[in-house]
Every structure is written in structure tokens, then in C-alpha cells.
N, C-alpha and C positions, 0 to 999 in steps of 0.2 A: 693742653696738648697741641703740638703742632699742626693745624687739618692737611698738610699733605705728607706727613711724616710716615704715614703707613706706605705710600707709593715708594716713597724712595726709598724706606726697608727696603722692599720688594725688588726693587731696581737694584741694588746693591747684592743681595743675596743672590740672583740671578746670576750677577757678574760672577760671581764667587765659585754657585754650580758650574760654570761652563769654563773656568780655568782650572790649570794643574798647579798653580800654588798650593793649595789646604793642600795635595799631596804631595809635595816637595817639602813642605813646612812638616806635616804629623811625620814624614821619615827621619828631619833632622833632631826633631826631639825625641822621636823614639828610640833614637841612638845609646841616649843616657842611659837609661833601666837596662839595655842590650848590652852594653859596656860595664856596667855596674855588675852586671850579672855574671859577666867574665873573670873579672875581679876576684867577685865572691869564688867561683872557684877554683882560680890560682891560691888563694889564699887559705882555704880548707884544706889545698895539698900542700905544707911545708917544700916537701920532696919534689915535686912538678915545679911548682914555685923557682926552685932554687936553679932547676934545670931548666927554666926559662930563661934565663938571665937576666937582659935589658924590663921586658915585661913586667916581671915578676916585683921588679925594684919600683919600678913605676907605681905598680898596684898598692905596692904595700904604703908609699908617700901619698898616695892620693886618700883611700879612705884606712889604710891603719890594718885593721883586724876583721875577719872573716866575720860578721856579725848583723843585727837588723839596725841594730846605735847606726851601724857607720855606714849601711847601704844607705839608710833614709835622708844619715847627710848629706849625703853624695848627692841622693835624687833631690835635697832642699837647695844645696847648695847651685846642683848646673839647672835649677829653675831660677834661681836670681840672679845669676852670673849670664848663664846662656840664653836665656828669656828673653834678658834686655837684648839681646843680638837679635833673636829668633821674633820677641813681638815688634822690635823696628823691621824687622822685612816685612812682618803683614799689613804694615803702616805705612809705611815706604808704599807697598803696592796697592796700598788701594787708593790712597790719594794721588799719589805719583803717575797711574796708569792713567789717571786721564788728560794727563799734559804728554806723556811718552807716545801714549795712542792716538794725540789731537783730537779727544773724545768733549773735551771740557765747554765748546761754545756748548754742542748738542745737550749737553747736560742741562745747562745754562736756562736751555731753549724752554724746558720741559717746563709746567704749571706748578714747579713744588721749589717753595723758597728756597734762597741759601742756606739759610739754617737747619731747613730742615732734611736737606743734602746733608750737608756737614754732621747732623745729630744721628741722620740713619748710619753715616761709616764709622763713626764712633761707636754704634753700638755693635756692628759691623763685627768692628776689631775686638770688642766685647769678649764676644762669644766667641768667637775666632780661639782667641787665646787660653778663654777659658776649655770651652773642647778639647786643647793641644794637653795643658797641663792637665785637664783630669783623665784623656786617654796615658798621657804620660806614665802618668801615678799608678792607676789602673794594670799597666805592664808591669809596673815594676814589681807590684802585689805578686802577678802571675808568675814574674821570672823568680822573685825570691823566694815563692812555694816551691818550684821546679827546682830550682839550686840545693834548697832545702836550708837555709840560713837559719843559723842559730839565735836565740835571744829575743825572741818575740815577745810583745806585750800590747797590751791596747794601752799603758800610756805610752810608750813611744809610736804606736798608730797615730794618737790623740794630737802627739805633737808633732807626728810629720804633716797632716792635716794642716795644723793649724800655719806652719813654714811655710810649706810651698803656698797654699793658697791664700797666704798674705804679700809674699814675694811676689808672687802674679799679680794680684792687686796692686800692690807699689809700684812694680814697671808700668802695670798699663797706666797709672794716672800720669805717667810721665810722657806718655806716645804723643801728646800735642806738641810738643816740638819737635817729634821727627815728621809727622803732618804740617806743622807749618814751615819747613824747610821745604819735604816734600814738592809745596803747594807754589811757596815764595821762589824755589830753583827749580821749578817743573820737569820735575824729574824723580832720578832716583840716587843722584851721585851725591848732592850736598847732606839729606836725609843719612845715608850712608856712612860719610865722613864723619857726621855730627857723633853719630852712634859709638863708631870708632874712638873717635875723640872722647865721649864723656866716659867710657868704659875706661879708656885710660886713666881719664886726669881720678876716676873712683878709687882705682887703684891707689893710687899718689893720696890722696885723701886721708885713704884708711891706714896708708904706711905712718905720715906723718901726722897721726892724730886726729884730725879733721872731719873723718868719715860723718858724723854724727850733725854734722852743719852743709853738709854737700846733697844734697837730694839724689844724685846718682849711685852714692855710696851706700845709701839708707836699704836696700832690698837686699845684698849682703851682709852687714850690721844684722837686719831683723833676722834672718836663718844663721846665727851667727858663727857666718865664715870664717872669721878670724881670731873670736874668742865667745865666752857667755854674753849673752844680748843684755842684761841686765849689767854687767863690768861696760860698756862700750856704750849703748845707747839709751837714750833718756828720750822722757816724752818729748822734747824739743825737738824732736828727730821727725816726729809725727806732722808737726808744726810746719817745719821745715818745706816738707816735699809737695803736705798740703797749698802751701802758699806758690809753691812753684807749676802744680799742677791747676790752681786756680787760674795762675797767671797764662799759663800755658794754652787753658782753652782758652780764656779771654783776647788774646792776640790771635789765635789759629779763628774762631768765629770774626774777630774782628777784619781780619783780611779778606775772609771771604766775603763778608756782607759789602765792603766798601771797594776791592781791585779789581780793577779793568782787565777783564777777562778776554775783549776782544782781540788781543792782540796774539 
């Protein structure tokens, strides 16, 4: 273990208490299950439904039928879709905030290696994300009691469990390169851009086949967004993202141990 690893948890978690991101952050994804849950009853009423108009149409292409199958997808699906937007902004800011806020010599200054800076905001973002998705989840349990959604089962519990908090897991091992843009363009715009960008080209991936070789496409594939996960993705998928998010910390630690931060 790294001996000053515990400081700079600490120094990080700090940072974290004493800003309003985590509540800016648990509002945007709380939106989902609150959204989901509107859904569910447009779609119980036929009749309201029909007299909603634009809404109602909406509702019905997004998750289908008033049911638990298709809240959960809903709630798997805007966790690997919307995730990756939502866990690059808490990555974005926690790296990013110390070249935005000219914090980073101070950082620097402090008795606790680069690495072990670098390993506490990683786990940082860890927990960050996971808190988000499981209060997430958590809602959506509460809204679809309230709603009172038809077709409940504990295998479809079993496997909404198992989607979302795989998809979480997938983005985050991908958060090193919005950290080392983050880090690299000291800031928060290229981090941003990047995010933008890879969410796009996933898209493009998954339309023309490819999803299953692109590591940004792989957390929609596994909740699967666009068809059965077994038709679509293969253990090479696994491979894949794994090797990307190896590479990913490898370069984000590597820059920090080695750039000239005095400038």
C-alpha cells in the first residue's frame, strides 16, 4: 500500500464535502427513475396517454409497455448511456479542479507521492459513481412501488442488478482518459469534448456493427440497448475495454509521475 495514500483519500474526500457537485450530480441522475416513473403512468392510462399527445408518444418509443421488463430497462439503459456523460463530469472535476482552480503546485507541495494523489481520486471517483447508481436504483425501486408497476419478479430484480451495476463498472474503467485529458488540457473543455466525441463515434459503432470492438460501445452492448447481449456481444468485448482501460491508467499515472507541473 501506498504510505501516504490514506492522506490523500482524505484530502480528496474533503474537497468533495465542501463542494456542490455530488449535489448537482445525484439531481441529474435522479432525473431517470423520476422520468421513468412518469412514463410508467402515462402508459397505465391508455386514455391520458392518448390525450397527452407529443408525451405520450415519446413514452410509449422509449420504454414500450407500462411494466417492471421495461422500467428496469430504462433505468439499465440511461445508466450506460447517461453514466458515461454523468461519470465524466465527476472526473472532469476532480482532476480538472486543480488546474481550473491553480490548486495543483499546492497539491504537488504536499508529503504524499503522485501516485498516490492520482490513486486516492480514482477511488474518489469510485465511490462517487457508485453512491450515484445505487441511490439511483434505490429511487427507482421507491417510484415503481408508488406507481405501482405491474410484473415484478426477483428474476428481473436479479438482472436489473446485475446491468446496471456492470454498466457502472464499464464506464468507470473507462474514466482514465477523461482524467488524463482532464490533466493533459488542465481543465474541463477537452475532458468534455472527449466524452462528447466517444458517446458519438458508440453510437456509429453499434449502428454499423462494430459496437463489440469499440470499448465506448461495450456498456450499452452489455444492458443490451440495442438487442440480446448474447446475439451482439462476445467475451472479446470484455477483452477489449479491459485492455483499454489498462492502457488508460497506464498513461493518466504515467503523466503524472513524469509532467512538469510548475508551469
Amino acid at each position: 500500500m501506498m504510505p501516504n495514500l490514506p492522506a490523500a483519500l482524505w484530502a480528496e474526500t474533503l474537497k468533495v464535502r465542501r463542494s456542490k457537485v455530488p449535489l448537482f450530480t445525484s439531481i441529474g441522475f435522479l432525473i431517470l427513475p423520476l422520468v421513468g416513473g412518469l412514463f410508467m403512468i402515462i402508459l397505465k392510462d391508455p386514455e391520458a396517454a392518448k390525450s397527452m399527445g407529443l408525451i405520450s408518444t415519446k413514452a410509449q418509443i422509449t420504454v414500450g409497455t407500462a411494466d417492471w421488463s421495461a422500467f428496469f430497462n430504462m433505468l439499465s439503459q440511461g445508466t450506460a448511456i447517461g453514466g458515461a456523460i454523468l461519470f465524466s463530469i465527476v472526473t472532469t472535476w476532480i482532476f480538472g479542479r486543480e488546474f481550473s482552480d491553480h490548486t495543483v503546485k499546492e497539491l504537488l507541495a504536499l508529503p504524499t507521492s503522485r501516485e498516490a494523489t492520482v490513486t486516492a481520486k480514482f477511488i474518489v471517483i469510485a465511490v462517487w459513481t457508485l453512491i450515484l447508481t445505487v441511490a439511483m436504483f434505490l429511487v427507482g425501486l421507491i417510484v415503481g412501488a408508488l406507481v405501482d408497476i405491474p410484473g415484478w419478479s426477483g428474476e428481473l430484480l436479479g438482472n436489473s442488478i446485475v446491468n446496471i451495476l456492470g454498466s457502472t463498472l464499464l464506464n468507470m474503467i473507462l474514466m482514465p482518459y477523461v482524467a488524463l485529458l482532464a490533466s493533459t488540457g488542465r481543465g474541463y473543455i477537452p475532458p468534455f469534448g472527449w466524452t462528447i466525441l466517444m458517446v458519438a463515434l458508440a453510437q456509429i459503432a453499434i449502428v454499423t456493427g462494430w459496437g463489440d470492438w469499440f470499448p465506448w460501445a461495450v456498456p450499452a452492448l452489455f444492458v443490451g440497448a440495442v438487442g440480446p447481449r448474447e446475439e451482439l456481444f462476445g467475451a472479446h468485448g470484455y477483452v477489449v475495454i479491459l485492455i483499454a482501460s489498462v492502457l488508460g491508467f497506464a498513461m493518466t499515472y504515467y503523466w503524472w509521475r513524469t509532467a512538469d507541473q510548475t508551469r
